[in-house]
MDAnalysis code that builds the backbone (N, CA, C; Angstrom):
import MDAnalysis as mda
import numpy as np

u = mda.Universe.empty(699, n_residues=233, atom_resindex=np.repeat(np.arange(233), 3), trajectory=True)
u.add_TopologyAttr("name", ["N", "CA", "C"] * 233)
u.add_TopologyAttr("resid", np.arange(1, 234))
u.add_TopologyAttr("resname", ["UNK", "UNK", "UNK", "UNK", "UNK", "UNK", "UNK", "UNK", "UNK", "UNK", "UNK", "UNK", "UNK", "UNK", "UNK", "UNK", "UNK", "UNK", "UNK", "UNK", "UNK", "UNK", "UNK", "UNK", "UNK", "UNK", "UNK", "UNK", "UNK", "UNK", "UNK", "UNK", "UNK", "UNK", "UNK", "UNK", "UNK", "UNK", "UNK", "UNK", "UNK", "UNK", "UNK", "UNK", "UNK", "UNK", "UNK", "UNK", "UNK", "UNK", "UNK", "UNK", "UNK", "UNK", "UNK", "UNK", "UNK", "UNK", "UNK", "UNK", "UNK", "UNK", "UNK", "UNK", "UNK", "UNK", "UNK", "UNK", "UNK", "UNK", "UNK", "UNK", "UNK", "UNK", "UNK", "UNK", "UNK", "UNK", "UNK", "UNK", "UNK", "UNK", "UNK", "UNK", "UNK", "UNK", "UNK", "UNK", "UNK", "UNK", "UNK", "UNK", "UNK", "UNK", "UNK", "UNK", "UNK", "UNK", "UNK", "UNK", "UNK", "UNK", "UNK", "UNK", "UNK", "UNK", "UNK", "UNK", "UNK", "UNK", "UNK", "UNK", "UNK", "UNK", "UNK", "UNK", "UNK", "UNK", "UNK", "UNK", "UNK", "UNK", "UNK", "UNK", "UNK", "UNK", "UNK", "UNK", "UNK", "UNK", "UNK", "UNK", "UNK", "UNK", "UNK", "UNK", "UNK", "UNK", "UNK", "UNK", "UNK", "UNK", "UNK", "UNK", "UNK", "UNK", "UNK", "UNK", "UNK", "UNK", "UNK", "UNK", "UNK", "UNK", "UNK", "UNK", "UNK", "UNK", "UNK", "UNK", "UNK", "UNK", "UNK", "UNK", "UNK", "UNK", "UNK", "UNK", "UNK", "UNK", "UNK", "UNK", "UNK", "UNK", "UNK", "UNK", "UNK", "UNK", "UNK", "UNK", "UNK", "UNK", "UNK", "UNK", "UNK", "UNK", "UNK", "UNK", "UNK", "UNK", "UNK", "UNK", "UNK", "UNK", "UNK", "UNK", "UNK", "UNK", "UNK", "UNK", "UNK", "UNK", "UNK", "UNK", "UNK", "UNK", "UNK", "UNK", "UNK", "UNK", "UNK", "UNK", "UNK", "UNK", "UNK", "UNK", "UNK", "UNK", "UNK", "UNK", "UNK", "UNK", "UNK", "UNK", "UNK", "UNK", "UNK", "UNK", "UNK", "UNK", "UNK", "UNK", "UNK"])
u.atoms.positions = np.array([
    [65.311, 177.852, 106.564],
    [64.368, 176.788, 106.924],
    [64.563, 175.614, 105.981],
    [64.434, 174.340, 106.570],
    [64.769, 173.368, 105.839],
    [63.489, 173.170, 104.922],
    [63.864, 172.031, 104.313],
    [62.979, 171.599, 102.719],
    [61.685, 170.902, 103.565],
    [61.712, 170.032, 104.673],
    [61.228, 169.186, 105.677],
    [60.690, 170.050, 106.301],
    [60.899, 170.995, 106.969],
    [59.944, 172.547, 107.950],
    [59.729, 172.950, 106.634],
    [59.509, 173.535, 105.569],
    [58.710, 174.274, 104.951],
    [57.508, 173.330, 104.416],
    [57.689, 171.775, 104.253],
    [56.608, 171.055, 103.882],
    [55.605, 170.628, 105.067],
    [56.548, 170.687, 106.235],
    [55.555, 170.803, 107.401],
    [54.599, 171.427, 108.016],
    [54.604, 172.877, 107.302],
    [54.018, 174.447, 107.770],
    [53.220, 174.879, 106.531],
    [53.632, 174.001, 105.271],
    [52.958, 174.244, 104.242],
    [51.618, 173.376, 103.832],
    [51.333, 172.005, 104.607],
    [50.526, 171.125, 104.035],
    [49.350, 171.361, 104.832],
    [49.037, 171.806, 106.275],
    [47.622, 172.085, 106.570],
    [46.822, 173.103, 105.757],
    [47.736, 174.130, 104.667],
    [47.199, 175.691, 104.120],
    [45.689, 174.999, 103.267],
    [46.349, 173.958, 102.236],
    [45.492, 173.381, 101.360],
    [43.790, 173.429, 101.923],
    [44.476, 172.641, 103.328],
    [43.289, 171.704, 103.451],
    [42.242, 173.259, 104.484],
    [42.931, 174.089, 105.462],
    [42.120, 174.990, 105.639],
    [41.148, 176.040, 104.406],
    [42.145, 176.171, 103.981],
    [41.435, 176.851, 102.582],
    [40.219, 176.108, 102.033],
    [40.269, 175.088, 101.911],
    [39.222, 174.074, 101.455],
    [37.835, 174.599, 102.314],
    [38.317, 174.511, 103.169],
    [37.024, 174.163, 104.527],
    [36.628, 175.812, 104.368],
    [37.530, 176.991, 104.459],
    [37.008, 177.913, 104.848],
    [35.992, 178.200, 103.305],
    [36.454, 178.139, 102.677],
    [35.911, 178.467, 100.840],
    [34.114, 177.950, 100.845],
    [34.026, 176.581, 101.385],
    [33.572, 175.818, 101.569],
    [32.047, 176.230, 102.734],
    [32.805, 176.918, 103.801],
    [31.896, 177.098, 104.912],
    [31.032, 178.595, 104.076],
    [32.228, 179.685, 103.572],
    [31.581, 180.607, 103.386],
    [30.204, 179.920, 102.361],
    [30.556, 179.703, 101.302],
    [29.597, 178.972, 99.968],
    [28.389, 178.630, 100.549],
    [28.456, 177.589, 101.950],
    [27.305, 177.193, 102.759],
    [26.840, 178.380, 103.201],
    [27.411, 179.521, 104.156],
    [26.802, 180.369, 104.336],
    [26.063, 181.176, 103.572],
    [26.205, 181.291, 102.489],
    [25.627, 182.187, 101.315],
    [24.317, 181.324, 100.840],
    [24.864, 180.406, 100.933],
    [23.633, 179.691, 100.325],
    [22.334, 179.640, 101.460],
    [22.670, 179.461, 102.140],
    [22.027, 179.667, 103.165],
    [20.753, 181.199, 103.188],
    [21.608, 181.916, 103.288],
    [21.210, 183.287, 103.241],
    [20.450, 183.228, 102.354],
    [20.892, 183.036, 100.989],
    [20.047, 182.958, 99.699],
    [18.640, 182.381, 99.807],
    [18.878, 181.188, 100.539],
    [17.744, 180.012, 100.671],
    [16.682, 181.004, 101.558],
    [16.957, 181.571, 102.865],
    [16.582, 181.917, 103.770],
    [15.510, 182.870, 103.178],
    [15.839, 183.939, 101.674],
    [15.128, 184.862, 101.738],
    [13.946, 184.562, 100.329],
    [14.460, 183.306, 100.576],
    [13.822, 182.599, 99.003],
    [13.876, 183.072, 97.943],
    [15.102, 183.224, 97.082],
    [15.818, 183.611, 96.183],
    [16.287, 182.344, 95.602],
    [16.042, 182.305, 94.249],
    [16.855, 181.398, 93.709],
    [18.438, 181.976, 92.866],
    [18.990, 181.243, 92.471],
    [20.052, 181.639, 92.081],
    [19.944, 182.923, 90.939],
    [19.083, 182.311, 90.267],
    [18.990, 183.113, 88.779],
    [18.356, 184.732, 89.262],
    [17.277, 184.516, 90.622],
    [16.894, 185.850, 91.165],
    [18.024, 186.956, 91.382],
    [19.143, 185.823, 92.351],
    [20.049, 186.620, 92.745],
    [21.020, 187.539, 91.646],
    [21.307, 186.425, 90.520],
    [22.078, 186.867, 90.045],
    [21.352, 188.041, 89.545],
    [20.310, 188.305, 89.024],
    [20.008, 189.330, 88.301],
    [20.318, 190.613, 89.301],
    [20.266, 190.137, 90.314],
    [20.342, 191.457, 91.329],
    [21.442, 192.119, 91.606],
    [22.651, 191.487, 90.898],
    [24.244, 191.813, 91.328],
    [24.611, 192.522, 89.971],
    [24.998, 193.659, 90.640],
    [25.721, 195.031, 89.482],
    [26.833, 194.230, 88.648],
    [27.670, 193.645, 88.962],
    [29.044, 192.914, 89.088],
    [28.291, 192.166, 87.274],
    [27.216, 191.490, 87.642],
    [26.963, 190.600, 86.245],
    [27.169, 189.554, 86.473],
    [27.333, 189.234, 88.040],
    [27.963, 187.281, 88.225],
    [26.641, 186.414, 87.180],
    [27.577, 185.246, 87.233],
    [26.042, 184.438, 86.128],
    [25.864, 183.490, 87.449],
    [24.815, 182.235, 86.831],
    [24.571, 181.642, 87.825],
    [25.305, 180.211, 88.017],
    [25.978, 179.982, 86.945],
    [27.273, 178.963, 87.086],
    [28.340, 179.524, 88.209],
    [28.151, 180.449, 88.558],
    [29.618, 181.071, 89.282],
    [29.327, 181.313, 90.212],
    [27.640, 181.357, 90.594],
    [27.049, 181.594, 92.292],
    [27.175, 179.925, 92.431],
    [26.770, 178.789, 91.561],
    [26.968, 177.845, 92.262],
    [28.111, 177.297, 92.709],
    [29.256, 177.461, 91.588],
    [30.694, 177.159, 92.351],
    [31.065, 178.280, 93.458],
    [30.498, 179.097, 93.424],
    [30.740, 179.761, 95.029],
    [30.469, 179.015, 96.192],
    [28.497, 178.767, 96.438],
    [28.400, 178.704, 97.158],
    [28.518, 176.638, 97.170],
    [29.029, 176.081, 96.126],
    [29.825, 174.624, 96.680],
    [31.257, 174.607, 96.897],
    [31.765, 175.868, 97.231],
    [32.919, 176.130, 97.491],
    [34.026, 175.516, 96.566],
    [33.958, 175.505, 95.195],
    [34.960, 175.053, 94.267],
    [35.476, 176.035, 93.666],
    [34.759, 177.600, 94.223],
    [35.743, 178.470, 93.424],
    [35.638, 179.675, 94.619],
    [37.076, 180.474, 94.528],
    [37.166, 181.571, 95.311],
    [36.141, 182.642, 95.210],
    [35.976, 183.756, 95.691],
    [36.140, 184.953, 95.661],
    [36.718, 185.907, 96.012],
    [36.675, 187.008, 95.718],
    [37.682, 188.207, 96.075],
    [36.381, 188.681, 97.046],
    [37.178, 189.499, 97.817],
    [36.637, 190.281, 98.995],
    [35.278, 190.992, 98.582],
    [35.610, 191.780, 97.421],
    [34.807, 192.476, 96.494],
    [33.284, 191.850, 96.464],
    [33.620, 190.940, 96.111],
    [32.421, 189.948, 95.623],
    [31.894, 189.444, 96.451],
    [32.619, 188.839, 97.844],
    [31.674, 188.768, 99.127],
    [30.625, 189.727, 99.356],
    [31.818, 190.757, 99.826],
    [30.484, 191.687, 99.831],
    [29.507, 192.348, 98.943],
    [29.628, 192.470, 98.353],
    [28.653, 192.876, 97.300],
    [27.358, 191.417, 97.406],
    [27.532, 190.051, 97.095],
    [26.706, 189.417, 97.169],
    [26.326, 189.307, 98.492],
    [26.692, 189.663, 99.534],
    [25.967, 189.680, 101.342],
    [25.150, 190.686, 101.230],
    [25.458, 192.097, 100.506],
    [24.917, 193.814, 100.575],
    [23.343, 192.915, 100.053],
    [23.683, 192.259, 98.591],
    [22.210, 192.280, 97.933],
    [21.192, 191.517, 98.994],
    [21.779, 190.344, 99.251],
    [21.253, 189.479, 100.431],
    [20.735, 189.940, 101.286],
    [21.195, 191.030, 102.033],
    [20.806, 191.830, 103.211],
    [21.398, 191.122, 104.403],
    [22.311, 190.795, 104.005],
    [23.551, 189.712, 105.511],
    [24.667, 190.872, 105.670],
    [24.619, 190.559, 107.122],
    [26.150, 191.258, 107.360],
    [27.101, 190.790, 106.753],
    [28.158, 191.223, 106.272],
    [29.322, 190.463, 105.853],
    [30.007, 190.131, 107.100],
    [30.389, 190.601, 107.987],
    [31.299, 190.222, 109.076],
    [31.084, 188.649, 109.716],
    [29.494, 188.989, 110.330],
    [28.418, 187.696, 110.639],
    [28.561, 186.861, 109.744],
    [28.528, 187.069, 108.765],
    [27.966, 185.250, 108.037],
    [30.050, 184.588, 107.722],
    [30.874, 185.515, 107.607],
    [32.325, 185.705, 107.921],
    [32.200, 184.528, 109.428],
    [32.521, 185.320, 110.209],
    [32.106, 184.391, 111.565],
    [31.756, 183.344, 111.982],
    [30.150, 183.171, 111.159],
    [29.383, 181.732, 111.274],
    [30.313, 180.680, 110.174],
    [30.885, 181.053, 109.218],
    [31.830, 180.331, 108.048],
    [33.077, 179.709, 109.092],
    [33.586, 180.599, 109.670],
    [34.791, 180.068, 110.691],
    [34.184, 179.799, 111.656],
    [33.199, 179.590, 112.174],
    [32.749, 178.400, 113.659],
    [32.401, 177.375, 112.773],
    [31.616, 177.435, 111.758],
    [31.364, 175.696, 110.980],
    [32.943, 175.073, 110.481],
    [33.562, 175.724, 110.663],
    [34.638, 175.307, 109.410],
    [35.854, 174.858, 110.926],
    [35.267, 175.632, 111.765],
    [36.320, 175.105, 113.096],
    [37.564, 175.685, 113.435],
    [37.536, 177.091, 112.867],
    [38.975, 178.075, 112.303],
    [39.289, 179.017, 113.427],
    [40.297, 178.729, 114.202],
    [40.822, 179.575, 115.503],
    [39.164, 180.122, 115.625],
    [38.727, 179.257, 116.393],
    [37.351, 179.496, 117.323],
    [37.586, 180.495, 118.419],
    [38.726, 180.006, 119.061],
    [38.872, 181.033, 120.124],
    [38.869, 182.032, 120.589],
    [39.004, 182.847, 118.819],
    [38.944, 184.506, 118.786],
    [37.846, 184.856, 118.248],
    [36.857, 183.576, 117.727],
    [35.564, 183.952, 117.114],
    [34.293, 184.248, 118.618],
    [33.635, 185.782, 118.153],
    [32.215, 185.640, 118.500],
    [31.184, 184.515, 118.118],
    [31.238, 182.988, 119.012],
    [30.519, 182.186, 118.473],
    [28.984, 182.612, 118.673],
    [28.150, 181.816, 117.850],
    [27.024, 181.999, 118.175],
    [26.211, 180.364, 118.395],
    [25.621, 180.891, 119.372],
    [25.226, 179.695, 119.892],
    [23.547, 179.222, 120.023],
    [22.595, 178.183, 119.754],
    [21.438, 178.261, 119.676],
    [21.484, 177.428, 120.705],
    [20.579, 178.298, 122.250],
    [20.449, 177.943, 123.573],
    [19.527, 176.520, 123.099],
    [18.841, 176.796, 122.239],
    [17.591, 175.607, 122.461],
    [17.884, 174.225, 122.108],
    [19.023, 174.501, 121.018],
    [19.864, 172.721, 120.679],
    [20.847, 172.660, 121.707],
    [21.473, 173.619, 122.202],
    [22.009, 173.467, 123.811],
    [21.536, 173.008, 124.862],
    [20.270, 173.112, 124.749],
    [19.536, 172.467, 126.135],
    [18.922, 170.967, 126.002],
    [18.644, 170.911, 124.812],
    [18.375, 170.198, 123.737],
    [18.944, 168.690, 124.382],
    [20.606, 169.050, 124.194],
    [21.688, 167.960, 124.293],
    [21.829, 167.072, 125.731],
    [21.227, 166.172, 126.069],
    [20.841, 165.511, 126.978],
    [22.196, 164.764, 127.373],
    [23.665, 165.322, 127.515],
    [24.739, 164.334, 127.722],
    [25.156, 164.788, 129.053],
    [25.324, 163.578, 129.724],
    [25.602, 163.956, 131.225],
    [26.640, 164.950, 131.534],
    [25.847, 165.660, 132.880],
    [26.894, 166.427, 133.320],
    [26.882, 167.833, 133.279],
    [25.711, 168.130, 132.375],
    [25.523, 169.673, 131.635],
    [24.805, 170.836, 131.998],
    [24.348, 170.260, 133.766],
    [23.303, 170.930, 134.274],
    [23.627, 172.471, 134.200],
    [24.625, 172.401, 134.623],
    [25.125, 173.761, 135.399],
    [24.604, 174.607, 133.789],
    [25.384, 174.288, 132.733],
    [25.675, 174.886, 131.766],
    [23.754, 175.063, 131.137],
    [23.456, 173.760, 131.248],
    [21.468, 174.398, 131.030],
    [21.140, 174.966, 131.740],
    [21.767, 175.275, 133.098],
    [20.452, 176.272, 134.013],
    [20.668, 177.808, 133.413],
    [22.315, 177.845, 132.917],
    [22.873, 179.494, 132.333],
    [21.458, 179.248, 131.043],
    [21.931, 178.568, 130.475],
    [21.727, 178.658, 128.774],
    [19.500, 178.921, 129.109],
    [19.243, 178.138, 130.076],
    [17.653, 178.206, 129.984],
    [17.390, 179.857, 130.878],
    [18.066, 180.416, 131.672],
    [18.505, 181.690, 132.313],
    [17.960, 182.650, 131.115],
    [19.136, 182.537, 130.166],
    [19.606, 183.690, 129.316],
    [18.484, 183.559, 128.389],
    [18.139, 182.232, 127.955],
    [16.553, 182.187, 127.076],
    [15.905, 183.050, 127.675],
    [15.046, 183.032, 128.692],
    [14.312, 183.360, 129.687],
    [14.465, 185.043, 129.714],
    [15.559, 185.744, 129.556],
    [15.661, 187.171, 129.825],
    [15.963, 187.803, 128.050],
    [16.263, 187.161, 127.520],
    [16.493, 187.225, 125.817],
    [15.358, 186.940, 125.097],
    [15.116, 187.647, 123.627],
    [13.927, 187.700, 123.128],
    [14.639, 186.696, 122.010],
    [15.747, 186.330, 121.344],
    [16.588, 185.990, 120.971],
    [16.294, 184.200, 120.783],
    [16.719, 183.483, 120.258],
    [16.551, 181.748, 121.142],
    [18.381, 181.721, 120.721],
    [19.507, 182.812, 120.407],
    [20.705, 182.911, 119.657],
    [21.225, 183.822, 121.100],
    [22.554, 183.219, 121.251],
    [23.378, 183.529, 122.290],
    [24.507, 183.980, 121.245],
    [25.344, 185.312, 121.231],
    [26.125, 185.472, 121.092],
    [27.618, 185.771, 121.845],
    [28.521, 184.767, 122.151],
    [29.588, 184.717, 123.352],
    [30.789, 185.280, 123.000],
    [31.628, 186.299, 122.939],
    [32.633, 186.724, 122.903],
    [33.600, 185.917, 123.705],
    [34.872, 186.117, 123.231],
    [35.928, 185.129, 123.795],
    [36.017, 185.131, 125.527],
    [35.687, 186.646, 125.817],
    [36.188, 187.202, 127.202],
    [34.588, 185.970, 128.098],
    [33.405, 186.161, 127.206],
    [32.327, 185.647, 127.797],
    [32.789, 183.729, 128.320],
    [33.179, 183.722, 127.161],
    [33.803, 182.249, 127.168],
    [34.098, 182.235, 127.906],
    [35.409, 182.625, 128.617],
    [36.100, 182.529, 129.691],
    [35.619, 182.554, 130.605],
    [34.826, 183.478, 130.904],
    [34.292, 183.768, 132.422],
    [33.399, 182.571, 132.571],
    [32.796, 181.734, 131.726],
    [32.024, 180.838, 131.479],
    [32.243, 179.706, 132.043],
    [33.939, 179.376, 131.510],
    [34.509, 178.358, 131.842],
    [35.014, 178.429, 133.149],
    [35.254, 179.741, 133.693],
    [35.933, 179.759, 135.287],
    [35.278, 179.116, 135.360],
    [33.566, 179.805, 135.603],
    [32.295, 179.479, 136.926],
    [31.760, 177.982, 137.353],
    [32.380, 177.699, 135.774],
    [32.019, 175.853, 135.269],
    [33.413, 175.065, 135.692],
    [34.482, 175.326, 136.079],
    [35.346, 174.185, 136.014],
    [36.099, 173.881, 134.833],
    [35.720, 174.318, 134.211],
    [36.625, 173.737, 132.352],
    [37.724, 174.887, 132.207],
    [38.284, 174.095, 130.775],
    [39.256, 174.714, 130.195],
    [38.436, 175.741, 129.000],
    [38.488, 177.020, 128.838],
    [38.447, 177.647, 127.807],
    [38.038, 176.942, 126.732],
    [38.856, 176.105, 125.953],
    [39.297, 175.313, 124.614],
    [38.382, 174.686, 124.733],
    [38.047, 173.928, 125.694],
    [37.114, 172.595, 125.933],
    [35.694, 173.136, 125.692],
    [35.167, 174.334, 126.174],
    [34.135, 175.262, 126.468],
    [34.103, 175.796, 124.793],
    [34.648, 176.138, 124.635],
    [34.777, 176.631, 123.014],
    [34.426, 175.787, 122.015],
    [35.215, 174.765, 121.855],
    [34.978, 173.447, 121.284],
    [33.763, 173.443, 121.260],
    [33.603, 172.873, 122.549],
    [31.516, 172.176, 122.772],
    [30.550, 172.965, 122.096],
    [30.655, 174.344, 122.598],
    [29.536, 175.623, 122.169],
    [29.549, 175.602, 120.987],
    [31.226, 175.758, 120.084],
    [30.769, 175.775, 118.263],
    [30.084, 174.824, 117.703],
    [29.671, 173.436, 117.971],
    [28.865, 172.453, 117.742],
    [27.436, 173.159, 117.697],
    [27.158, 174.371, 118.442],
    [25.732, 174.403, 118.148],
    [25.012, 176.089, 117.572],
    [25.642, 176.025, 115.910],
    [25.304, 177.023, 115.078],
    [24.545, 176.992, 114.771],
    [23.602, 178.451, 115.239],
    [22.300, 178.359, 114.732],
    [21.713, 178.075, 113.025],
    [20.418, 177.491, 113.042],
    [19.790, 177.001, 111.959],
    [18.741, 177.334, 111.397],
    [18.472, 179.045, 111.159],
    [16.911, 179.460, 111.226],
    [16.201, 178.979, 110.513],
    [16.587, 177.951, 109.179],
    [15.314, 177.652, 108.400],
    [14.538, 176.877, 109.050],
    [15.516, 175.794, 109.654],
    [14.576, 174.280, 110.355],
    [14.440, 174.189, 111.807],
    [15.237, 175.658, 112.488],
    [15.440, 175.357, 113.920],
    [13.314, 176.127, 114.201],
    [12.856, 175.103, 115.096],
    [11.964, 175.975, 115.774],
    [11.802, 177.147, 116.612],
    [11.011, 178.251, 116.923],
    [11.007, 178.928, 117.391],
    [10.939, 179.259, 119.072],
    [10.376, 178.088, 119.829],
    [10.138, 177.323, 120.959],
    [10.842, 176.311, 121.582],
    [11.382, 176.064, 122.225],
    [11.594, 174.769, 122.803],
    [10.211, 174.220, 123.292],
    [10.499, 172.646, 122.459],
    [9.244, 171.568, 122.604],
    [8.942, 171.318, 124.312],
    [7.536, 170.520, 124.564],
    [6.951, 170.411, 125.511],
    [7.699, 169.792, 126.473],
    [8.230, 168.032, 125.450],
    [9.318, 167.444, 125.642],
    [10.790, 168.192, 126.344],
    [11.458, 169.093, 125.582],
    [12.429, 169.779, 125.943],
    [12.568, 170.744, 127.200],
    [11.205, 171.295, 127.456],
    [11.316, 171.951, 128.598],
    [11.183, 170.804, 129.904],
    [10.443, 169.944, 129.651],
    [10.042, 169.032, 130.515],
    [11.241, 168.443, 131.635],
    [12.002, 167.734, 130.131],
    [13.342, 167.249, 130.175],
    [14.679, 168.466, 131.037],
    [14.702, 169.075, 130.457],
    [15.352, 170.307, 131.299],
    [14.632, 170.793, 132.506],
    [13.818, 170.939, 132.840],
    [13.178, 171.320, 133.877],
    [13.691, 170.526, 135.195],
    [13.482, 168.837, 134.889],
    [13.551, 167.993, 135.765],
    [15.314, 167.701, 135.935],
    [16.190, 167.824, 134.728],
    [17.586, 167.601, 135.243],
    [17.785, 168.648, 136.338],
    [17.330, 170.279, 135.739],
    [17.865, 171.530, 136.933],
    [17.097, 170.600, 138.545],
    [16.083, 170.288, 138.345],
    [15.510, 170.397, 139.643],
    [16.156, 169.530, 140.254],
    [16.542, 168.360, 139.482],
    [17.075, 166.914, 140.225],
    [18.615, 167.656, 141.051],
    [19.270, 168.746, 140.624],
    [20.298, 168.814, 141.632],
    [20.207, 170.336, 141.616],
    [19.113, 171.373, 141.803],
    [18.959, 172.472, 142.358],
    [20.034, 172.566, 143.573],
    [19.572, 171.881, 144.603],
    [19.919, 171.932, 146.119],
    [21.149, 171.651, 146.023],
    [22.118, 171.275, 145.515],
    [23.380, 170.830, 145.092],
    [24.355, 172.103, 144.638],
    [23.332, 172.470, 143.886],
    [24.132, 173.873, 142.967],
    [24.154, 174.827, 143.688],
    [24.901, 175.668, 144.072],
    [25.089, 176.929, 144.424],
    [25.463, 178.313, 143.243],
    [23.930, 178.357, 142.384],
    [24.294, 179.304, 141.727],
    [23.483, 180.645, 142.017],
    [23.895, 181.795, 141.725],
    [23.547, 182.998, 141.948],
    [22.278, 183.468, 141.393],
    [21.300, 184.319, 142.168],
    [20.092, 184.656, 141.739],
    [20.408, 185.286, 140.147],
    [19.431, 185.197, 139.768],
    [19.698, 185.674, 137.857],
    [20.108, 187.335, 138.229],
    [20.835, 187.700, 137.285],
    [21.297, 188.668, 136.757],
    [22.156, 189.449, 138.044],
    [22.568, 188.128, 139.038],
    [23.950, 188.860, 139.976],
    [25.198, 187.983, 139.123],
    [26.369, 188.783, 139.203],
    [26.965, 187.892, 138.811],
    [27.719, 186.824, 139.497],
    [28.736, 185.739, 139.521],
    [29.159, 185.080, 140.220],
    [30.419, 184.983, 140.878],
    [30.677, 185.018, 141.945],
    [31.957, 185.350, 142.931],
    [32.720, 184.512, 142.652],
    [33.959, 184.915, 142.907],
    [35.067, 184.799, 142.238],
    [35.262, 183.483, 143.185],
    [36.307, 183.070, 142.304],
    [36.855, 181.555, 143.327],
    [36.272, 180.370, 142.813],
    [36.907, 179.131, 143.259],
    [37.286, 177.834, 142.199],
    [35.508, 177.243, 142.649],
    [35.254, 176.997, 141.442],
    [33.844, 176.213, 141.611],
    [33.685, 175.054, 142.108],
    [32.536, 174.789, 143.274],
    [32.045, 173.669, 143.515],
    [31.846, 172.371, 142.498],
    [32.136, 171.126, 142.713],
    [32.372, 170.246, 142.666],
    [30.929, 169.575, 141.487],
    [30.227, 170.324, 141.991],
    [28.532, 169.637, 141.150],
    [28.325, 170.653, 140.600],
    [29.034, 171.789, 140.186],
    [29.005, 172.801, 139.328],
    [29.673, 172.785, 138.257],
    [31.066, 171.642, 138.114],
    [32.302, 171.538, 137.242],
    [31.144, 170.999, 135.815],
    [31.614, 171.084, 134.856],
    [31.495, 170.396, 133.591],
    [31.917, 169.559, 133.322],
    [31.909, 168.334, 133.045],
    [33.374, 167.132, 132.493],
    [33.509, 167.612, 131.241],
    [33.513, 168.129, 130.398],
    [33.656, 168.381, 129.191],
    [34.347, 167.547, 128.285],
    [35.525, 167.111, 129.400],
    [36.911, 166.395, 128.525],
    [36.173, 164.760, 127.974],
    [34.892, 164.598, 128.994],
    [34.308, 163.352, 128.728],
    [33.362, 162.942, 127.545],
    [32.938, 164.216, 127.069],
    [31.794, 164.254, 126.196],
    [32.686, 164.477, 124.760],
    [33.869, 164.901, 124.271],
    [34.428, 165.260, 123.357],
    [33.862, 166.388, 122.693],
    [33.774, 166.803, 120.985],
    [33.488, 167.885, 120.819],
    [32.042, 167.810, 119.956],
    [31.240, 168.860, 120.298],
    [29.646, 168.681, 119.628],
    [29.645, 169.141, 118.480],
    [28.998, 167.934, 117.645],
    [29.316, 168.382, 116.357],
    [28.181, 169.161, 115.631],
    [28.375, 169.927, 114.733],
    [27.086, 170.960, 114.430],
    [26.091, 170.162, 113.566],
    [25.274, 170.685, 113.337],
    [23.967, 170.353, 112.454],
    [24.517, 170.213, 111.103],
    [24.624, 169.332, 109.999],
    [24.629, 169.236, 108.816],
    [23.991, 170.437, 108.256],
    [24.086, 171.746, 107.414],
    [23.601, 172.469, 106.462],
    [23.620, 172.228, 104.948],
    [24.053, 171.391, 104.615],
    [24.446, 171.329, 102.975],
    [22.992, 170.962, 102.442],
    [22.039, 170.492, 102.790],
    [20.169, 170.982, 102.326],
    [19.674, 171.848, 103.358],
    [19.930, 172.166, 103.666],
    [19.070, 173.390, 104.196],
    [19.072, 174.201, 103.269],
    [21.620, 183.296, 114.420],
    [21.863, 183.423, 114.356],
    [22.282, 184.136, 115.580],
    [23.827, 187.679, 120.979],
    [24.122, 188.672, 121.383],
    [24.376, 188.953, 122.025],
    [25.186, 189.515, 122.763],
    [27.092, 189.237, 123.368],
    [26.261, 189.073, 124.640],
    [26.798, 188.538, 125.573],
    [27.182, 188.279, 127.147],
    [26.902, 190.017, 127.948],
])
């Protein structure tokens, strides 16, 4: 391999590493925040002896950890390691495609950009039969997602990681406003849509025309800022 291909294959490593180091740190902190722990709590709680200079360059992502130390600081936390793993690579934007994203239906419905009916009548559906306000989509879910809608996979993927859940600040409800607003887009082209009574699934074959998504028009949704501040198909 030339000097030119190895600097070509070598210069994105930096900058992923950055982001992923980075997303986990947010996630932890997060967690931490969530159970109202301060640093100095935590640390006392870790066998290991971390101090609390070294939880903060963790969780501002300026310093690694070993595997070890993930988990062990998720165990004390009471976080899955895999999950908050996961939510680190949908914020960070890291081969999404193979990630179980997780998705919060209510900033999904939330998103008032044309075109999205089809995709709020699923997302206000699955609220509706879920105790949950957190959608968790496996890749295969994706897909089938994107047939029923008209889109590309990628495009569908893209959009959905934009909306990682936020339990400290996300509400528990969708507002009066929000249902209102959703209520009246489904109704404005009910008669239009040809979608299937809840919980049949949907027949195979290329989707109607007022069912498609533009997706390619809206570009990609970007997630909620966390740096002050979560079930399958």
């Amino acid at each position: 391999m030339s000097e030119t291909a190895t600097e070509a294959t070598a210069t994105p490593e930096p900058v992923t590493h950055k982001a992923i180091v980075r997303a986990i740190g947010d996630e932890l902190r997060i967690a931490r925040e969530e159970r109202g722990w301060t640093r100095v709590f935590l640390a006392k709680r870790l066998p290991s002896g971390v101090g609390t200079r070294t939880l903060l360059s963790y969780e501002h992502g300026t310093r690694t950890m070993t595997v070890t130390r993930f988990i062990e600081i998720c165990h004390v936390l009471g976080a899955s390691a895999t999950e908050l793993l996961g939510r680190a690579f949908q914020r960070a934007r890291i081969r999404l495609e193979e990630l179980v994203l997780q998705v919060d239906l209510m900033a999904l419905l939330a998103d008032d950009a044309p075109g999205l009916v089809p995709l709020h009548r699923w997302a206000h559906r699955k609220l509706r039969r879920q105790q949950s306000r957190v959608a968790e989509l496996t890749p295969d879910a994706v897909m089938e997602l994107a047939d029923a809608f008209g889109c590309s996979k990628r495009e569908l993927t893209e959009y959905l990681a934009g909306f990682i859940p936020d339990d400290r600040s996300a509400p528990e409800s969708l507002t009066e406003d929000v249902v209102t607003a959703v209520t009246t887009r489904i109704a404005q082209t009910a008669t239009q849509m040809q979608f299937p009574p809840a919980g049949e699934a949907i027949a195979p074959g290329p989707p109607q025309a007022e069912n498609r998504i533009p997706l390619n028009s809206l570009g990609t949704a970007t997630a909620r800022p966390r740096e002050h501040v979560g079930r399958k198909v």
